[in-house]
C-alpha positions in Angstrom: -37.6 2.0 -22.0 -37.9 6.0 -21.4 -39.9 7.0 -18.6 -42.9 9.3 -19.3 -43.8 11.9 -17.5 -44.4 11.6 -14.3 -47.8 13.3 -12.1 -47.4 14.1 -8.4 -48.9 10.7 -7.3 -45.5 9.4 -8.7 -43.7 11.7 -6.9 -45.6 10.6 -3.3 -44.6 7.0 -4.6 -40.8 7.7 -4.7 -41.1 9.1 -1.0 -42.9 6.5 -0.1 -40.6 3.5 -1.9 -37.7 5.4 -0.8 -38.7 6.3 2.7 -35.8 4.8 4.7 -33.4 7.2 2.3 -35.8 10.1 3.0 -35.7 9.4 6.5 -32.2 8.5 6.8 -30.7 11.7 5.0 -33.4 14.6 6.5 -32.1 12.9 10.1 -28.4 13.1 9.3 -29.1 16.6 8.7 -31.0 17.2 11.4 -28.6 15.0 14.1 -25.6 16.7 12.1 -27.4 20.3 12.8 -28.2 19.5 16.7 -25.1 18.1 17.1 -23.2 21.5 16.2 -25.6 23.5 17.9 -24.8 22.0 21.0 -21.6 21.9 20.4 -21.0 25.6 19.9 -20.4 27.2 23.6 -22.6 30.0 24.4 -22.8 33.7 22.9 -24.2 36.6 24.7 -24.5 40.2 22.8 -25.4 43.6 24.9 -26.3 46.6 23.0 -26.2 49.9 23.3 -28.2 52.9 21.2 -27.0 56.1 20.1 -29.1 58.9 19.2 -28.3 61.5 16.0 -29.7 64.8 15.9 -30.6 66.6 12.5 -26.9 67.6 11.6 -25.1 70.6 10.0 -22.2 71.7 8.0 -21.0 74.9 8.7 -18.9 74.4 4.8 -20.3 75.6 1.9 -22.1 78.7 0.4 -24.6 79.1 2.4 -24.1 79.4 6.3 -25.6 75.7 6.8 -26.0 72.9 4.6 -28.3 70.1 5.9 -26.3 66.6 5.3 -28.4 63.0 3.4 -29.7 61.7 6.5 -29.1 57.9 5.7 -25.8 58.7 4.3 -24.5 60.0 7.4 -25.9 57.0 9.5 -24.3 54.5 7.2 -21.2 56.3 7.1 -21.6 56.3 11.1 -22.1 52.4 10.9 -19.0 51.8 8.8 -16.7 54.1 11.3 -18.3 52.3 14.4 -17.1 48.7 13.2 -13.7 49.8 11.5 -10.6 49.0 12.9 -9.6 52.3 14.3 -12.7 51.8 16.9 -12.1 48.1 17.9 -7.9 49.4 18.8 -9.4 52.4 21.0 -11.7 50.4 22.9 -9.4 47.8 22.9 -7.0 49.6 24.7 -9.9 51.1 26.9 -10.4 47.8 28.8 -7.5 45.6 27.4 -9.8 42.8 25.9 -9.9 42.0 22.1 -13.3 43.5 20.9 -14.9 43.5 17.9 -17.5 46.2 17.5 -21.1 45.6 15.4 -23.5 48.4 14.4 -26.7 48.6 12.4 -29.1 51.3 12.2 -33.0 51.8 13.1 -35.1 51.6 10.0 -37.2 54.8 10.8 -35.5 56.5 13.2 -31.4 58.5 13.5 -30.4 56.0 16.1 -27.5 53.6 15.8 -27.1 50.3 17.4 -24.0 49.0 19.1 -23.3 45.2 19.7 -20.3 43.4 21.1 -20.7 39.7 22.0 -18.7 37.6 24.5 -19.4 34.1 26.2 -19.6 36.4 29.6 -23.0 38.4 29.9 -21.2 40.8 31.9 -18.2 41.3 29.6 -20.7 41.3 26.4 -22.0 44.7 28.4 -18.7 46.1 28.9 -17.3 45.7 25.5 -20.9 47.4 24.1 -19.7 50.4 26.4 -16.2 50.1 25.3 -17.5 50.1 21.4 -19.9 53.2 22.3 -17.2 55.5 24.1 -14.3 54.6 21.7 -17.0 55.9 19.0 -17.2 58.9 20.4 -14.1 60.1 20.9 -12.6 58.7 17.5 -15.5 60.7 16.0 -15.0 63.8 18.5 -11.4 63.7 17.0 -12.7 63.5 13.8 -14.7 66.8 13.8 -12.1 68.9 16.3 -9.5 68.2 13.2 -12.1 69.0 10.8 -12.9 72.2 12.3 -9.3 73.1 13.5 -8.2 72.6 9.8 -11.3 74.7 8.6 -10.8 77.5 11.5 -6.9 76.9 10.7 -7.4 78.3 6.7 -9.9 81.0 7.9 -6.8 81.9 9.9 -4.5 82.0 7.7 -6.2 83.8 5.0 -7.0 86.5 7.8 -3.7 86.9 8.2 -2.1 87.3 4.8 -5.1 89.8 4.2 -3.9 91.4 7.4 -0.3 91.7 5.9 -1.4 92.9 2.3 -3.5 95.7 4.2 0.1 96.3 6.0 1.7 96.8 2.8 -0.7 98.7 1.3 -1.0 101.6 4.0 2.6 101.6 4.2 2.6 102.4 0.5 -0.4 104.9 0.9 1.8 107.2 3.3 4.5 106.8 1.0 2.5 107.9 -2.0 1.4 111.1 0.2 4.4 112.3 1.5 5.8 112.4 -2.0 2.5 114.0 -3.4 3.2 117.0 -0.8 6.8 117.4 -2.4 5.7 117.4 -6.0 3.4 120.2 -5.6 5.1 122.8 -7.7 5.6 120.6 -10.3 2.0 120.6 -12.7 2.8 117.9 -15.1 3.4 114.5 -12.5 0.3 115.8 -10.1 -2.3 113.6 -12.4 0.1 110.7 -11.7 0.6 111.2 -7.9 -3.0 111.3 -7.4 -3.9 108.2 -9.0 -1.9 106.3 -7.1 -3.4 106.8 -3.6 -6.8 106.0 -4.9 -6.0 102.7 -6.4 -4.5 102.1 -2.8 -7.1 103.2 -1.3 -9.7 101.0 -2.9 -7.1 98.0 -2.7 -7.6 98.8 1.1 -11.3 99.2 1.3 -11.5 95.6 -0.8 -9.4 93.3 1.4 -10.8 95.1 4.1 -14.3 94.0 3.2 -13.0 90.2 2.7 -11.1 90.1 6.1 -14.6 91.0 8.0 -16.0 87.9 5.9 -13.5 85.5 7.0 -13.5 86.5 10.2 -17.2 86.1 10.6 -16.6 82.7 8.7 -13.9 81.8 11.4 -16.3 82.6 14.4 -18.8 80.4 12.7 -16.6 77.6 12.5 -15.3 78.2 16.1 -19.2 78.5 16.8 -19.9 75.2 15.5 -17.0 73.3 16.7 -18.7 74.2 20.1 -22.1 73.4 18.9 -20.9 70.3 17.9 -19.7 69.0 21.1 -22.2 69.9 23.0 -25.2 68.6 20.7 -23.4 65.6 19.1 -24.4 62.1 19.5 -25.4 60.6 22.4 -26.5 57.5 24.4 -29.9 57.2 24.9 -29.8 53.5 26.0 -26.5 51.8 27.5 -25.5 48.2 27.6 -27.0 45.8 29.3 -26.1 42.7 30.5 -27.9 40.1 28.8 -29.7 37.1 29.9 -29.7 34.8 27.4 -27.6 34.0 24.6 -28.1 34.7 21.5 -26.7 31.4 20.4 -26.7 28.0 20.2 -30.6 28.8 19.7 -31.6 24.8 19.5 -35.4 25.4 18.8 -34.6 28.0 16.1 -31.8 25.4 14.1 -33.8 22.5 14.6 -36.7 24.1 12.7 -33.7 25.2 10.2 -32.2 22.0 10.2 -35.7 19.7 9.4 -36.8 22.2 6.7 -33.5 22.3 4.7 -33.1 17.8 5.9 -36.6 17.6 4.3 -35.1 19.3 1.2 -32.2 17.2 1.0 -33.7 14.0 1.9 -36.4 14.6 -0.8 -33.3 15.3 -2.9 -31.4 12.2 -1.8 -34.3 10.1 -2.3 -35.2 11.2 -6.1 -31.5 10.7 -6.9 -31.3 7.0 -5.6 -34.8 6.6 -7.3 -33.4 8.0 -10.7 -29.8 6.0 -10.4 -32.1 2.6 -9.4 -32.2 0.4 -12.2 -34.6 -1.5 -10.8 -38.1 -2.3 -11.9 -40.1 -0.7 -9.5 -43.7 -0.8 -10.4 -45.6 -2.0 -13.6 -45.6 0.5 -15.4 -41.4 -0.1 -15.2 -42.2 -3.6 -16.2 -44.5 -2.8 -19.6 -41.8 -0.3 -20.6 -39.0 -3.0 -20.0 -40.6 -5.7 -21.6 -42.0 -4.0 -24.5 -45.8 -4.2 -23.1 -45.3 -7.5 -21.6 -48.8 -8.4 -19.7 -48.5 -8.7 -15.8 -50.3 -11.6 -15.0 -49.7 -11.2 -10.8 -48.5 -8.9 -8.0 -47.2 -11.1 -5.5 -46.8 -9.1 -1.7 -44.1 -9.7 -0.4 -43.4 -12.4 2.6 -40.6 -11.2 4.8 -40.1 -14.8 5.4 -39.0 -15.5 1.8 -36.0 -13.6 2.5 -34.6 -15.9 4.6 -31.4 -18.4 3.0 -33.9 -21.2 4.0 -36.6 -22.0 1.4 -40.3 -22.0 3.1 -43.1 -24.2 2.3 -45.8 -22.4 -0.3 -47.9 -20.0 0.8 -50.8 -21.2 -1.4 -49.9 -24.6 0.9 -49.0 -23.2 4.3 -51.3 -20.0 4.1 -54.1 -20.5 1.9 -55.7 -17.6 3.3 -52.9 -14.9 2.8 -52.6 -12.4 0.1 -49.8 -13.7 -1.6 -52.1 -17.8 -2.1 -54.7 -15.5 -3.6 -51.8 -13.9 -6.1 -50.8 -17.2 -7.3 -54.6 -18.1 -7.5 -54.8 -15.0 -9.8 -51.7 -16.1 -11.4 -53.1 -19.3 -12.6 -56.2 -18.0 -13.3 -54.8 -15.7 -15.4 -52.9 -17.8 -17.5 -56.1 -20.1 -18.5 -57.7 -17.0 -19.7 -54.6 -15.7 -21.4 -54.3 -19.4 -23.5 -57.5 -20.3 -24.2 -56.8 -20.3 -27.3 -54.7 -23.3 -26.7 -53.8 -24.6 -22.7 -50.2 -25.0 -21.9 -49.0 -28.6 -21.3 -45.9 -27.8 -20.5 -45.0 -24.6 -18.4 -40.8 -22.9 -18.3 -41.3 -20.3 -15.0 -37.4 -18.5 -15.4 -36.8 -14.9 -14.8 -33.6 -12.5 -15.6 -31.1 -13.3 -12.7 -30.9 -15.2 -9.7 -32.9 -14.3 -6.2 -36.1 -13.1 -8.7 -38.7 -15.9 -6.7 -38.7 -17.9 -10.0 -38.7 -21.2 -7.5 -40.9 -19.7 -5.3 -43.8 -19.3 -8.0 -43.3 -22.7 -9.4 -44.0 -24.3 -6.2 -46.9 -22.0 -5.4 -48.5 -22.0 -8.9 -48.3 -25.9 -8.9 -49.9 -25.8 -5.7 -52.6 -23.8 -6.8 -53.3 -25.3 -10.3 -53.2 -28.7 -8.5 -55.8 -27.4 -6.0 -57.8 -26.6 -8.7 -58.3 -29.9 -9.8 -55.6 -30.5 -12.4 -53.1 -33.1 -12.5 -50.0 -31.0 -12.1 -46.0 -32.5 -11.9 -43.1 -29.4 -10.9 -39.8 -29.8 -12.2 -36.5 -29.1 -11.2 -34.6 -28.1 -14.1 -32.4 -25.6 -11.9 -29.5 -28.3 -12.2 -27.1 -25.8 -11.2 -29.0 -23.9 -7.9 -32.0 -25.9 -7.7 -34.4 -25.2 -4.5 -37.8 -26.5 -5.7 -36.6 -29.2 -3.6 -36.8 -27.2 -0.5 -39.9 -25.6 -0.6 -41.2 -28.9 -0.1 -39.3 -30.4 2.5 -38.2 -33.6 0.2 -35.0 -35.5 -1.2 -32.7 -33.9 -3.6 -30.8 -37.3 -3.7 -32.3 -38.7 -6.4 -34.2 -36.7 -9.4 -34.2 -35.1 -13.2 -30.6 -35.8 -13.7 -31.0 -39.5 -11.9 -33.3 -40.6 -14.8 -31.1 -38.7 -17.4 -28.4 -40.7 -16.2 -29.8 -44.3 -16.3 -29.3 -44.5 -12.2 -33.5 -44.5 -11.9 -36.8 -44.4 -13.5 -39.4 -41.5 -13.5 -41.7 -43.2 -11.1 -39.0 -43.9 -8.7 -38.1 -40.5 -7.9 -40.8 -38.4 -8.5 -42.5 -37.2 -5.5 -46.3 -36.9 -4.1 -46.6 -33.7 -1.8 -49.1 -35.2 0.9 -51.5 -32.4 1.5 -52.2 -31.8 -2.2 -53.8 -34.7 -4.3 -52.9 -34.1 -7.9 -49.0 -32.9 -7.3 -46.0 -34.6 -7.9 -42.6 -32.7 -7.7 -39.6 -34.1 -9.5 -36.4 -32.7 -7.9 -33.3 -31.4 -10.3 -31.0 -34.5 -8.7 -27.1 -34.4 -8.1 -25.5 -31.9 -10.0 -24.4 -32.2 -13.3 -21.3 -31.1 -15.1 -22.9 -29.9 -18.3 -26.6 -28.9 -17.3 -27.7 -27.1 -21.0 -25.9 -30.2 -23.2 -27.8 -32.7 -20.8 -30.9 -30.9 -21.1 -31.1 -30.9 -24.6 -31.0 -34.7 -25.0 -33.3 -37.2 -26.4 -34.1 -38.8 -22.9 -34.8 -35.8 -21.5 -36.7 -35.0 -24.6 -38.3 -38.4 -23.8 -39.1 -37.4 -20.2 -41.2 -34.4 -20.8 -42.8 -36.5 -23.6 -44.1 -39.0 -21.0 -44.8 -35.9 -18.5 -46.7 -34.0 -21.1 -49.4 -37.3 -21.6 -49.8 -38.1 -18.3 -50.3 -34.8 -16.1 -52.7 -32.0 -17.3 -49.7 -29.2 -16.6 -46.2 -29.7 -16.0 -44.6 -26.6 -14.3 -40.7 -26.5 -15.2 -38.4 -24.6 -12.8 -35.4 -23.2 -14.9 -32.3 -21.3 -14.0 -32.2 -17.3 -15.1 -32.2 -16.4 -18.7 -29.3 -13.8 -18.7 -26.6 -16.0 -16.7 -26.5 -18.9 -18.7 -28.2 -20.8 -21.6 -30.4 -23.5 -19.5 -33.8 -21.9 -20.4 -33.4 -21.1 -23.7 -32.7 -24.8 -24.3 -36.1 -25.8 -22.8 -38.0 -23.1 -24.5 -37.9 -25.6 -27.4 -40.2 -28.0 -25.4 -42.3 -25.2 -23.9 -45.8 -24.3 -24.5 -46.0 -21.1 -22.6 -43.1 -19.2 -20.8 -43.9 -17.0 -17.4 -41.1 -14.7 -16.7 -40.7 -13.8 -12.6 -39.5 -10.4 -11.5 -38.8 -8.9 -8.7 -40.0 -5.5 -7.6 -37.0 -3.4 -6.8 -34.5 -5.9 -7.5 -34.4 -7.0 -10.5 -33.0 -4.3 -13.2 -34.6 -2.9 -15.9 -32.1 -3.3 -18.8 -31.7 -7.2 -17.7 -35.7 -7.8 -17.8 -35.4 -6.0 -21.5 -32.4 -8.4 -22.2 -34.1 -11.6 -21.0 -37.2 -10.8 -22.8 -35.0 -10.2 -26.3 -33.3 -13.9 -25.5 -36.5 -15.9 -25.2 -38.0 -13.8 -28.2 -35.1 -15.0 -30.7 -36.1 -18.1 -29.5 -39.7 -17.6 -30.2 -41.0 -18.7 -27.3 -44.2 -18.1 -26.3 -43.9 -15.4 -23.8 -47.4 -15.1 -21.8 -46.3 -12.9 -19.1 -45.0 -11.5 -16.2 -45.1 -12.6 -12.5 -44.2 -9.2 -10.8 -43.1 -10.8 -7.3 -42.3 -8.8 -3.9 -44.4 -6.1 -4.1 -44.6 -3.9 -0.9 -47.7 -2.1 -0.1 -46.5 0.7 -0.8 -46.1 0.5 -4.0 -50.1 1.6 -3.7 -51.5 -1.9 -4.9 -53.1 -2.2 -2.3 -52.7 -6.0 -0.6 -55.1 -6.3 1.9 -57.4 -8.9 2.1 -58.4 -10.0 5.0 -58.6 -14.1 6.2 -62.6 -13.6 5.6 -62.6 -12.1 1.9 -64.7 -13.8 -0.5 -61.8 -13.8 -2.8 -59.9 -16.0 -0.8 -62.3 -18.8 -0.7 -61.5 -22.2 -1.8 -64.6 -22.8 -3.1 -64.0 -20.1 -5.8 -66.1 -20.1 -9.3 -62.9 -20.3 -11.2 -62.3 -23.4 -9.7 -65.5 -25.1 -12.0 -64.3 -22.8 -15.0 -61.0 -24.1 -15.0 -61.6 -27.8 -14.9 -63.8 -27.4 -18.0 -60.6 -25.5 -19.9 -58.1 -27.5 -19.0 -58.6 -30.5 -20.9 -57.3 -33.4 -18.8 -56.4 -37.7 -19.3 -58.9 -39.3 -17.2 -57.5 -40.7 -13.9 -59.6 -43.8 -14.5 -57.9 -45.0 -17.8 -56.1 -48.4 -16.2 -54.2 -48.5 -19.7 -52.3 -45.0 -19.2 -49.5 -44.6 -17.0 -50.4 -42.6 -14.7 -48.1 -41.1 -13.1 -50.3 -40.2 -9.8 -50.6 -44.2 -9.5 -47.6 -45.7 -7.8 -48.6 -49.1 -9.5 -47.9 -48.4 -13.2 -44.1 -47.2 -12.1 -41.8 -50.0 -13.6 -44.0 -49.4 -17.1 -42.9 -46.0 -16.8 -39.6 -47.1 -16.2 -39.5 -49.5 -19.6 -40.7 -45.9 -21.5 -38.0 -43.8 -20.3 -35.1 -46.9 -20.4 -36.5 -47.4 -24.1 
């Protein structure tokens, strides 16, 4: 009962078995997806651009130091949408803004966004964003420099103090030298000590003209940097559209992830359906079971009210022609030896099991045959229905003793060779009743006088009725519905009436759409449809048959013979 693998025309299958799910779930998304969009109130963004020149750093070894281009602009980025931004131009125009930036791919220019449900505000806030920028990054560099200038200082100054000290101690060292004079021995000494001072001086000498040079470059570029620091090469603007809801944009959105899900949505309920959905689902749950017909569906069979056969009402339609294949089918699939007696039953209830006994019998009786459909549904029976006659009296009625088979047996008026014999009142114990002598005795008598007798049965699975007349049966036709009926009960019902060994011929697959790609359409004019048909000829010559004009049998086609019939059964 594994499926196989499966090609892509199985795949357009499920879409197209499980359309109203397909459908259903890509339009929730979609409905679900419009819905919010209209929903959401409108959104305007303005934007503004700044524009970066080639940067330097006045830090470092050499006098400038070029700075990663794309570092700096994504640094930029991250300062325009911090915090510290959104408070100052919050404050600016006392409105709750929330900065956006990105950068050009091939250019130093950054982008500044602010969105509001006001076109005009959207513009101001971009402003707001742009000048609040500016002067948190101004800040940024004046306290950068002023701490650099502010340690250039500094060290100026202590050099400044150490020089101080040093000349202090030079004169020092030479008024003493001029005291000493007379005395030989400490002159070597005396000596040596201004000239250590003295290149001490010349040294932090030298380094106080480096860091004041330093220090007017850092002054230098503190100025530089306000004058040729960012700057706005396009302000906001007040926009005329929003940028969302965009309807045409999230519908396309919406449909292409709907078709995703709605494909999704369909496989699942596909793969979770039990059902047997096409025939290759009813070999694989029936262990290679033939299928003998694929009856289209009839919307009208849906209905609680039973209608008359289509092979009767419609001998033109798609679904006569079925159950013409049907019985055609069957002679060529016992030729070997004909059926005399026929059990149609299926897995569960609502399969059509009624609805192919009535429409077979039709068709075999068209054919030529002598044909009698019984009602052994005694539980649900509706063989009754399908052709508009009395349930009042019937199978149980002649089990009983209350009447004999020709009394209540039935001839259908349009069709020649068909009786129907109804299920009767209800009975309390339907499988003990059917397995009787009398009712032994009844499909004796029904077996010699009509060429087929089609039994109507209730389901296998529910309860026992059918495998109690499989006993009598020559040939057993099991009715499934596409869609409906499950895959694990077909397998079940077929494993019943195999312990049985009954003779299983196959499978009626009933309620086929079209698009389960079978391909139902004949038309009113098709040759196949004819009721002169060649199969017709082939069939009287197979089915071998009592002839009509033996006076001696009981016929049960001849009213006249009925209280003989009646003696028979009472005996």
């Amino acid at each position: 009962m594994e499926d196989g693998p499966r090609d892509l025309r199985d795949h357009i299958q499920v879409l197209r078995r499980r359309r109203f799910v397909f459908l259903a779930s890509s339009g929730l998304v979609v409905l679900v997806a419009m819905v919010f969009t209209y929903l959401q109130p409108p959104a305007y963004r303005s934007t503004a651009e700044i524009l970066f020149p080639q940067e330097t750093s006045p830090i470092g070894d050499t006098p400038t130091r070029a700075v990663d281009a794309a570092r700096r602009i994504a640094n930029e980025v991250t300062l325009i949408e911090s915090a510290l931004v959104d408070r100052e131009a919050d404050r600016a125009i006392g409105l709750d803004v929330d900065c956006e930036a990105d950068s050009a791919r091939d250019a130093d220019v950054i982008r500044v966004h602010a969105t509001s449900g006001d076109p005009h505000q959207a513009a101001r806030m971009a402003d707001a964003c742009v000048e609040a920028y500016l002067r948190v990054r101004a800040a940024r560099d004046l306290d950068q420099y002023e701490q650099s200038a502010e340690v250039a200082r500094r060290r100026i100054a202590e050099i400044d103090r150490k020089l101080q000290e040093l000349e202090a101690r030079s004169r020092q060292s030479g008024e003493s030298a001029d005291s000493s004079e007379v005395s030989e021995p400490g002159a070597s000494e005396s000596e040596a000590v201004p000239a250590a001072t003295e290149e001490e001086i010349s040294r932090l000498s030298s380094e106080r003209i480096v860091w004041v040079e330093r220090l007017a470059q850092i002054e230098a570029a503190g100025d530089l940097a306000r004058i040729s620091g960012p700057r706005v090469i396009d302000e906001a603007r007040v926009p005329t559209s929003p940028i969302r809801p965009r309807p045409l944009r999230n519908g396309i959105l919406a449909a292409l992830v709907g078709l995703a899900f709605g494909t999704a949505v369909a496989f699942l309920v596909d793969f979770l359906d039990d059902s047997v959905k096409s025939t290759e689902d009813a070999h694989r749950a029936t262990a290679g079971l033939p299928v003998l017909a694929l009856v289209p569906r009839v919307a009208t069979w849906r209905g609680r009210e039973a209608q008359a056969p289509a092979t009767l009402a419609q001998p033109s339609s798609p679904a006569a022609e079925a159950y013409r294949s049907l019985k055609t089918a069957i002679q060529f699939k016992t030729l070997d030896a004909p059926p005399k007696v026929l059990v149609v039953t299926s897995p569960g209830s609502g399969d059509g099991k009624s609805t192919a006994v009535a429409n077979l019998a039709v068709a075999a009786a068209r054919s030529g045959m002598r044909v009698v459909a019984v009602s052994c549904d005694l539980r649900r029976p509706r063989l009754h229905e399908h052709f508009h006659i009395s349930n009042h009296l019937g199978f149980t009625s002649v089990l009983a003793g209350e009447a004999s088979l020709s009394a209540v047996v039935h001839r259908v008026p349009e069709v020649e060779d068909l009786l129907v014999l109804p299920s009767g009142p209800p009975a309390p114990n339907p499988a003990e009743l059917l397995q009787t002598a009398r009712a032994r005795e009844v499909f004796r008598i029904l077996r010699e006088e009509a060429d087929l007798t089609i039994v109507d049965t209730p389901p296998v699975i529910p309860v026992t009725d059918s495998l109690v007349l499989s006993e009598i049966a020559d040939a057993i036709l099991l009715v499934v519905r596409a869609g409906s009926t499950g895959r694990r009960a077909t397998h079940r019902a077929v494993e019943m009436l195999a312990a049985t060994r009954a003779r299983l011929v196959g499978i009626v697959f009933n309620d086929v759409s079209e698009t389960d790609g079978y391909g139902y359409a004949y038309g009113a004019e098709n040759a196949y449809v004819r009721e002169d048909m060649s199969s017709e000829g082939l069939l009287r010559s197979l089915f071998a048959k009592t002839s009509r004009r033996d006076a001696d049998s009981a016929n049960l086609a001849d009213p006249d013979p009925r209280e003989s019939t009646q003696e028979t059964v009472e005996a």
